[in-house]
VOGU-3710 file (C-alpha; in Angstrom, 3 decimals, decimal comma):
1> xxxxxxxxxx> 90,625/94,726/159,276  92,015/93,589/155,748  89,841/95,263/153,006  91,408/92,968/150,282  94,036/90,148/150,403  97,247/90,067/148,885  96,195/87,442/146,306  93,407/89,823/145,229  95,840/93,266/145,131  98,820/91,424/143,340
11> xxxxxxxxxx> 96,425/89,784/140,513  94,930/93,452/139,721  98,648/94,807/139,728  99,392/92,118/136,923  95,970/92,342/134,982  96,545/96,675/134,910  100,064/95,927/133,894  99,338/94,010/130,904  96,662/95,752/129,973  98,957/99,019/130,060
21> xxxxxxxxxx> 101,641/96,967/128,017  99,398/96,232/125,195  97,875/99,751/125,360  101,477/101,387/124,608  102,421/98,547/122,252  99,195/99,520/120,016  100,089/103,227/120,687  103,765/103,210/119,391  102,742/101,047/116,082  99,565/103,207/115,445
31> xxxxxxxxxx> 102,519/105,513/115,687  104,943/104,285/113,637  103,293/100,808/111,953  106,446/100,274/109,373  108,109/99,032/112,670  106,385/96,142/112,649  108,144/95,011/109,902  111,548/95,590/111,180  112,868/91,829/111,767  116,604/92,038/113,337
41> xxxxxxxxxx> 117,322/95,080/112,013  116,143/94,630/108,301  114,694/97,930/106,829  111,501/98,016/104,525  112,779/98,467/101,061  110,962/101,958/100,997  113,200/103,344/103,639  115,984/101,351/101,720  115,720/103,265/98,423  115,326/106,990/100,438
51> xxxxxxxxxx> 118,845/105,995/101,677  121,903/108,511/99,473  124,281/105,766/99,273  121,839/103,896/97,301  120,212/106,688/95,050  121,547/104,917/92,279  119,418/101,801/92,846  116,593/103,869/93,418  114,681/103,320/90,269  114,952/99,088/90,523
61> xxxxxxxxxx> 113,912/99,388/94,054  110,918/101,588/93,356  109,889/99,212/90,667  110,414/96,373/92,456  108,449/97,710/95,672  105,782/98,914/93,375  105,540/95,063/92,082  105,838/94,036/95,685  102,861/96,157/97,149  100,380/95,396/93,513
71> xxxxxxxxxx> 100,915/91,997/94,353  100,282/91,928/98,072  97,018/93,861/97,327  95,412/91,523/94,113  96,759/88,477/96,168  93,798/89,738/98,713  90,700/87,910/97,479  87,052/87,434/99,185  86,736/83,620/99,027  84,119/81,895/96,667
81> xxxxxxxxxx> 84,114/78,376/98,442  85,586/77,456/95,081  89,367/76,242/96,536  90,649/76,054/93,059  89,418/79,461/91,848  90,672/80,599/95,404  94,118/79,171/94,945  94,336/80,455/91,327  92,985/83,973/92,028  95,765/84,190/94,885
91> xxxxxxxxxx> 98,838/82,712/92,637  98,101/84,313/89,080  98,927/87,895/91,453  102,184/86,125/93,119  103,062/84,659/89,538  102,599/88,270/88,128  104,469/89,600/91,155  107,484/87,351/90,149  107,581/88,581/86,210  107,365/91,989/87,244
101> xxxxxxxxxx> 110,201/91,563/90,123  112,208/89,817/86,934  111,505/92,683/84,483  113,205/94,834/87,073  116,286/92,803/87,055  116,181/92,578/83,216  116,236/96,691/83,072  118,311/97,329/85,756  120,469/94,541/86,348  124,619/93,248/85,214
111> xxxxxxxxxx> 124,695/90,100/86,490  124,293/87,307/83,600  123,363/84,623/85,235  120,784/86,703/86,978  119,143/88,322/84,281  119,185/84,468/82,201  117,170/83,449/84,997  115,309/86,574/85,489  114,148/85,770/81,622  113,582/82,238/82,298
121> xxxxxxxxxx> 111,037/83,091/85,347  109,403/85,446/83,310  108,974/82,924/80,850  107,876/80,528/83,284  105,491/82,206/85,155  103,878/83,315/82,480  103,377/79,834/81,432  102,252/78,825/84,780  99,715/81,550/84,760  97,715/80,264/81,506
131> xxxxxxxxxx> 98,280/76,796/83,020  96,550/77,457/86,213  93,585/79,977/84,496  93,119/76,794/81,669  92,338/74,627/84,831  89,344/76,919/86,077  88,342/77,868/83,162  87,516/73,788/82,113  84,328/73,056/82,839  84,957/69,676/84,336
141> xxxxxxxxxx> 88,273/69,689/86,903  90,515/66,394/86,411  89,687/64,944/89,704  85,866/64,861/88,615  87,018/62,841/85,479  85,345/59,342/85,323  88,288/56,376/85,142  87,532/55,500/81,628  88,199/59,727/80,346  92,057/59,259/79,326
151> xxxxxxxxxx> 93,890/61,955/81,433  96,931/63,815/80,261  100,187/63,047/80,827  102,759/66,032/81,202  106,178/64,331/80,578  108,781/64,738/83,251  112,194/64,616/83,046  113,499/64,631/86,286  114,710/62,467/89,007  113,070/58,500/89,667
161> xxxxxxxxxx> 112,996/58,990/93,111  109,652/60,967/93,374  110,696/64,488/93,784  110,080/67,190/91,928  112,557/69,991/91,397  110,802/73,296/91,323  112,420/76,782/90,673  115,850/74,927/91,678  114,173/73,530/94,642  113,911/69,361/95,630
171> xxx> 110,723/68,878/96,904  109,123/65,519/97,797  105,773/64,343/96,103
//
């Protein structure tokens, strides 16, 4: 007499094995959870600045990791159901993220044609920033403007053929 069939044993066998897979999987990154971040052998930059043969870039990659991690955090936002205050409380953060990211390269960095554009994102993004708040901050948004309400132009110099170039990217309107 067969207590269970085959079918029955080997489908257990697989369910316990997976279940036993994802068990140790959650195990070893409740563990260790930087791993997670390790993609073909990059290293998180704040086992990259505890390395000796880069103690001398230690205080640009603190800074810069210290931008990276405020930014991460105020880029977390409970939604309002207000996609445009959404979208602006999530980019002023990444904006700010950039100029502080720049300022690092500006104090710490040789390269000339970096630290030009370093100064022209901070520049930039700063710009962008009272841009975007100026939008929310209107009490009527442009795409609730009535035909006959003149909207404003913002000149563009820049290719005819539609696309906009964007932080030396093309990109297609």
């Amino acid at each position: 007499m067969v207590l269970f069939s085959r079918a029955f044993i080997r489908k257990r066998v697989i369910a316990l094995a997976t279940t036993a897979s994802v068990a140790a999987t959650a195990f070893a990154l409740a563990q260790d959870p930087m791993r997670a971040y390790h993609v073909r052998g990059a290293m998180p930059i704040q086992h990259v600045a505890d390395r000796p043969d880069y103690s001398s870039e230690q205080p640009f990659l603190s800074e810069n990791d210290a931008a990276m991690n405020k930014m991460m955090a105020d880029m977390t936002i409970k939604p309002t159901g207000d996609v445009d205050r959404d979208f602006v409380a999530m980019m002023v953060p990444h904006h700010q993220g950039a100029i502080d990211m720049a300022k690092a390269e500006l104090k710490y960095g040789h390269n000339e044609q970096l630290r030009r554009l370093a100064q022209e994102i901070v520049v930039t993004q700063q710009q962008e920033i009272t841009v975007m708040q100026d939008a929310v901050s209107e009490p009527k948004s442009s795409a609730a403007q009535s035909p006959e309400q003149p909207r404003a132009v913002v000149p563009q110099s820049g290719p005819v053929d539609g696309s906009v170039a964007h932080g030396g990217m093309k990109m297609l309107q």
